[in-house]
C-alpha positions as CSV (number, residue, x, y, z in Angstrom):
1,X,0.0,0.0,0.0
2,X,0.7,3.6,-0.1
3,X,3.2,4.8,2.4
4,X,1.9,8.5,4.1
5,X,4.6,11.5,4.1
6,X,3.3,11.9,8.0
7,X,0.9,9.9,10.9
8,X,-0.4,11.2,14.1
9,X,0.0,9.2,17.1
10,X,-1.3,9.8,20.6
11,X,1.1,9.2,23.4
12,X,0.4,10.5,27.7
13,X,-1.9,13.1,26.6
14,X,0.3,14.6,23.4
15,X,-0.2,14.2,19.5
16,X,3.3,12.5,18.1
17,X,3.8,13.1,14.0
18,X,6.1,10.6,12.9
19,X,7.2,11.0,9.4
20,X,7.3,7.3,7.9
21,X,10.3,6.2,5.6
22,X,11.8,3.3,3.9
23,X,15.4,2.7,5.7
24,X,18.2,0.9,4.3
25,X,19.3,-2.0,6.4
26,X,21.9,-3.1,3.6
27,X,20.5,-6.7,2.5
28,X,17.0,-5.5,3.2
29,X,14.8,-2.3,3.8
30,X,12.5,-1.5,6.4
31,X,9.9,1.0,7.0
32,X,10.1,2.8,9.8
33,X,8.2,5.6,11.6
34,X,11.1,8.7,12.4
35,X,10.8,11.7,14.0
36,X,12.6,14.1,11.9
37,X,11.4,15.7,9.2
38,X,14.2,16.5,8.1
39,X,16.0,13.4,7.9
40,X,13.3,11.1,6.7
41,X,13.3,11.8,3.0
42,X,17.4,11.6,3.3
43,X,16.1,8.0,5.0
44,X,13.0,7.8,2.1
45,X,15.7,8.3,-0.7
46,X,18.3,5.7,0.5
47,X,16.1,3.1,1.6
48,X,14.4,3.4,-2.4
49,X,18.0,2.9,-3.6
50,X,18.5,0.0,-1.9
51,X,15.5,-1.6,-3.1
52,X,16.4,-0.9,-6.4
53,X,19.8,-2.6,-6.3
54,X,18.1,-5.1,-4.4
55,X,15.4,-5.7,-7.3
56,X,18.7,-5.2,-9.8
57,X,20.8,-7.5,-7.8
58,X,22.7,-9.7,-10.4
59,X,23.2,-6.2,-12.6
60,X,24.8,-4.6,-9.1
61,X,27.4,-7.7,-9.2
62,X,28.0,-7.3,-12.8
63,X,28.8,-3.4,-11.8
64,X,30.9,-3.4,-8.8
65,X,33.5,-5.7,-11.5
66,X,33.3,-3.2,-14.1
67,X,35.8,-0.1,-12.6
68,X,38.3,0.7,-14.5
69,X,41.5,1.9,-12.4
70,X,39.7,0.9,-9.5
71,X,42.7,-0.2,-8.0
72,X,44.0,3.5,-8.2
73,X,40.8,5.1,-7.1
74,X,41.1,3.0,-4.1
75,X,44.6,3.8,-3.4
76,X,43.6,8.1,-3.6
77,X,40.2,7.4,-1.8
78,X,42.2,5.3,1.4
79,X,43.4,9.0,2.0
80,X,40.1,10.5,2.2
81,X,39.7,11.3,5.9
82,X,36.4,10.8,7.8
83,X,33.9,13.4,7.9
84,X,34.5,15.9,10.4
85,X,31.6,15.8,13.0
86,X,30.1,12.9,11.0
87,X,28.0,10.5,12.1
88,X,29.4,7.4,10.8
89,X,31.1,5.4,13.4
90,X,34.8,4.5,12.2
91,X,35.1,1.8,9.3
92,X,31.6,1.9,8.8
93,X,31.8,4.2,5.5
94,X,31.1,2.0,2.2
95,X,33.5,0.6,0.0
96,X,34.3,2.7,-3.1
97,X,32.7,0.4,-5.4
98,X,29.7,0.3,-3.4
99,X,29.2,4.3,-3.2
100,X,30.1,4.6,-7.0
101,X,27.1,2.1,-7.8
102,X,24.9,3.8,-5.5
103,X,25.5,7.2,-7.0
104,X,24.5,6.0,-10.4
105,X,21.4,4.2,-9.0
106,X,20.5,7.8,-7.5
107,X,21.2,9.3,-10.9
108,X,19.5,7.3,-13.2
109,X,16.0,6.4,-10.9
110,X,15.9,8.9,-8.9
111,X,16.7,12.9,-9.8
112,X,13.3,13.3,-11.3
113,X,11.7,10.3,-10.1
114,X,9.0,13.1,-7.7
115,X,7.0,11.4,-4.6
116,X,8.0,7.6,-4.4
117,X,5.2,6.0,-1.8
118,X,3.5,3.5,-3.6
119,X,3.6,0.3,-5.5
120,X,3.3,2.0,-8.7
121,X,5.7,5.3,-8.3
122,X,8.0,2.6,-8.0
123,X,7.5,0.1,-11.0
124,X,7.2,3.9,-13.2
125,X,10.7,5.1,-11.7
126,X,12.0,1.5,-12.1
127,X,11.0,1.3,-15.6
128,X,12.2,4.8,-16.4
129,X,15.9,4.4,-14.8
130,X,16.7,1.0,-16.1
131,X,17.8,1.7,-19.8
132,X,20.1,4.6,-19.3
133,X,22.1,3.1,-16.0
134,X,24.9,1.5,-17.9
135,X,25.7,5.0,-19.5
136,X,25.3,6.7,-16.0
137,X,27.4,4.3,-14.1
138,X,30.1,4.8,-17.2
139,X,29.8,8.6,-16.7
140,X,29.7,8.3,-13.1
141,X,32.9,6.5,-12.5
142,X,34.9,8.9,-14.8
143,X,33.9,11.8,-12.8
144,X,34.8,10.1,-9.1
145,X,37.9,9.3,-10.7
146,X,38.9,13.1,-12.1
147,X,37.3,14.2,-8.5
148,X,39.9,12.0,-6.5
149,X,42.4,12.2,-8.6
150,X,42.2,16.5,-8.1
151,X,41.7,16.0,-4.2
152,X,45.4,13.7,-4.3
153,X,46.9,16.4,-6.3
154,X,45.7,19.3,-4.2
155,X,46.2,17.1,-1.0
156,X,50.4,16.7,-2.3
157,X,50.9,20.3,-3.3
158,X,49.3,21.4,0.4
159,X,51.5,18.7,1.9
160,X,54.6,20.3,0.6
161,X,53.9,23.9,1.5
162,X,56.3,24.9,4.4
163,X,55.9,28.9,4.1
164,X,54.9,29.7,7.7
165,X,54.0,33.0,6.5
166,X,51.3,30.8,4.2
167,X,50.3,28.7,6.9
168,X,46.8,30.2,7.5
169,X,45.7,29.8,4.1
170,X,46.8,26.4,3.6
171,X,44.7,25.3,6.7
172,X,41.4,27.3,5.0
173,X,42.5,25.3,1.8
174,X,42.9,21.6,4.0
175,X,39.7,22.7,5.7
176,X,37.7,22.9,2.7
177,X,39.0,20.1,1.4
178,X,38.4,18.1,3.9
179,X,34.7,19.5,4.1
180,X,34.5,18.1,-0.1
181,X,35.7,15.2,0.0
182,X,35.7,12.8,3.4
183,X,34.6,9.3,3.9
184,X,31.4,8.7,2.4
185,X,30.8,11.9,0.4
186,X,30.2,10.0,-2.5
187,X,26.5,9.1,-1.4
188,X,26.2,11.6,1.7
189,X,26.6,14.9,-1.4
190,X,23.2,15.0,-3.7
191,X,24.5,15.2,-7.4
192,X,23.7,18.4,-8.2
193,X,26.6,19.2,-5.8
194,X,28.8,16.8,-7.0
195,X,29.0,17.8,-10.5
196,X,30.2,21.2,-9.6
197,X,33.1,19.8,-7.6
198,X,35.5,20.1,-10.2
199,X,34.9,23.8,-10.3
200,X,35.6,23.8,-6.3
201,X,38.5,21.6,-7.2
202,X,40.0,23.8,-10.0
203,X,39.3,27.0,-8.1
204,X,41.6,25.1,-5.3
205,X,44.4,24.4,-7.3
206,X,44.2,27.8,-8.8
207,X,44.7,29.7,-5.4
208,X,47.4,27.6,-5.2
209,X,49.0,28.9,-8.3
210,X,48.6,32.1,-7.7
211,X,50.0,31.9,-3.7
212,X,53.3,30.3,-5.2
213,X,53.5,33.5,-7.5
214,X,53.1,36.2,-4.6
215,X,49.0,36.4,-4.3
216,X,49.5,36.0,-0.6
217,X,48.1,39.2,0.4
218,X,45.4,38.8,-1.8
219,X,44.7,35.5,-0.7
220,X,44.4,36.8,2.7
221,X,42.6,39.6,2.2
222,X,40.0,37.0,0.5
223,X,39.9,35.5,3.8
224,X,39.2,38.3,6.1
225,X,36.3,39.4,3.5
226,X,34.7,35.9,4.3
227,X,35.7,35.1,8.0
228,X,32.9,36.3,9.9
229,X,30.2,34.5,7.6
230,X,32.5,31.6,7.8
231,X,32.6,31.6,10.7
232,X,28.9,32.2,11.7
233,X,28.0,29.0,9.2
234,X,30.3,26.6,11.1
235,X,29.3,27.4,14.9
236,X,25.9,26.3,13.3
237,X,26.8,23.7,11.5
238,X,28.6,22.1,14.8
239,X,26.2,22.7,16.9
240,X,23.6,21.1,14.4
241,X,25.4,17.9,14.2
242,X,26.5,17.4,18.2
243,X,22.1,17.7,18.1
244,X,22.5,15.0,15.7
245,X,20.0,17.2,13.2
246,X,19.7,18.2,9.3
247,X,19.2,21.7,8.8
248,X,18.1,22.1,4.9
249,X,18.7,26.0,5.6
250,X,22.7,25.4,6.4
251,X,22.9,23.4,3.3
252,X,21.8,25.5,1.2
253,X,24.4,28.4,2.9
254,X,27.3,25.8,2.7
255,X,27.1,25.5,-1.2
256,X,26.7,29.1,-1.4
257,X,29.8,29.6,0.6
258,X,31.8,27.4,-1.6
259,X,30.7,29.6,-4.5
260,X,32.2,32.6,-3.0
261,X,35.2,31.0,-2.1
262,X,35.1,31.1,-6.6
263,X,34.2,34.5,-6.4
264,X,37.3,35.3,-3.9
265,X,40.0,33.4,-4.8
266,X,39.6,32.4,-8.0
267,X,37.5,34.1,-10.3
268,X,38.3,32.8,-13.6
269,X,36.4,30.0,-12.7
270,X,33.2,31.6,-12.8
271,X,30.4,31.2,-10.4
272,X,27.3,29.1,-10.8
273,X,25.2,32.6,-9.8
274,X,26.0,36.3,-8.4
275,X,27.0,35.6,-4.8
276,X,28.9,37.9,-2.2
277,X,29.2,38.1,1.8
278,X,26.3,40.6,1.9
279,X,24.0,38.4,-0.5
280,X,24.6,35.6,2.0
281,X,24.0,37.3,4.8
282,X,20.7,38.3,3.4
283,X,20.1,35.0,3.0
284,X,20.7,33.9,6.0
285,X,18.6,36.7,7.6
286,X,15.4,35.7,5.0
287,X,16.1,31.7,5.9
288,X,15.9,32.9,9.6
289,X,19.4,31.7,10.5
């Protein structure tokens, strides 16, 4: 039957809403009641994917051998830190090959696949995503592979930066790397995110290039502009996660920081829309941040 986006319970005296969800339980999925609204279509989405490679099982197997350079991919992605704050517990992030085919199973079913709560949502967004997966998957492991190998170059060339005088902006630089590209990010970032990494990734290397030809006091007159904003975004951000909460409002900040850092520090990259401190400070006023 049809699964409802919310139910009312009654518990010592109080109306409970519970936001129902399927959940991923790795061989299996489950549906479960949660109390977040936040969290439950993040749940919702996973818990569809599963069932999908679960439906597509013997295609999933086929997939997982068909990586090329996966042996290389492996070798950059074993120096991917863990997520900062992250709720994983240690060693429990997927295997590469695992988060590569779940990535194309989100991007061929479902990006456009709408409300997904019923027998027949389902068979519709199974039919639709089945005939362009192989070319997905293809597309899709190129990209993680151009993703991880930038995050290994950019990882080396901070690594061999002794300049004290450049020390503060190589830790910004480690710092948002390490916010891109941790443990898990492959299924944990929605797409649309992901495929502007290799902007974040060239506007990265390209500070770099200019700090090694004297933009130091450029750079760091960049980092002053944004500081305070910074700043503001990551005591939230913190705080949110300790609470063990999704806040949809310091999402959507976060990708508009990393847009300035474009506009900043590396302009010729061009931004994916106008952005500046005082536009995101607007926006965090309207979101009611």
């Amino acid at each position: 039957g049809a699964l409802p986006v919310s139910v009312e319970t009654r518990s010592g005296g109080m109306t409970l809403r519970a936001y129902p969800a399927l959940v991923d339980e790795g061989d299996s999925v489950a549906v479960r009641a949660l109390d977040s609204q936040a969290r439950a279509p993040v749940a919702h989405r996973a818990g569809l994917r599963r069932l999908l490679m679960l439906r597509m099982a013997p295609t999933v197997k086929d997939m997982r051998k068909r990586i090329p350079n996966l042996q290389a991919m492996r070798l950059a992605y074993a120096k991917v830190p863990p997520r900062e704050g992250g709720r994983r517990r240690q060693g429990e992030a997927e295997p590469l090959e695992e988060q590569l085919v779940a990535l194309a199973f989100d991007q061929a079913f479902l990006e456009e696949a709408g409300e997904v709560r019923d027998k027949e949502a389902f068979q519709a967004c199974y039919d639709r995503g089945r005939e362009g997966l192989h070319a997905i998957y293809t597309d899709t492991v190129q990209a993680a592979g151009e993703i991880l190998g930038s995050y290994q170059r950019i990882r080396k060339r901070l690594s061999g930066i002794n300049n004290l005088s450049l020390l503060a902006s190589v830790q910004d630089m480690q710092q948002q790397l390490d916010a891109l590209v941790y443990q898990g990010f492959l299924v944990e970032v929605h797409a649309d995110q992901l495929r502007d990494y290799p902007r974040y990734l060239k506007a990265l290397e390209m500070r770099l290039d200019k700090l090694a030809v004297g933009g130091q006091a450029r750079d760091q007159q960049a980092m002053r502009e944004m500081a305070e904003i910074l700043q503001r975004w990551q005591v939230r951000d913190r705080a949110a996660r300790d609470k063990g909460l999704l806040d949809l409002r310091l999402q959507q900040v976060r990708w508009q920081l990393e847009e300035l850092r474009i506009s900043l520090f590396a302009q010729e990259v061009k931004t994916r829309y106008p952005v500046s401190v005082k536009r995101i400070d607007k926006l965090w006023k309207e979101l009611g941040l």
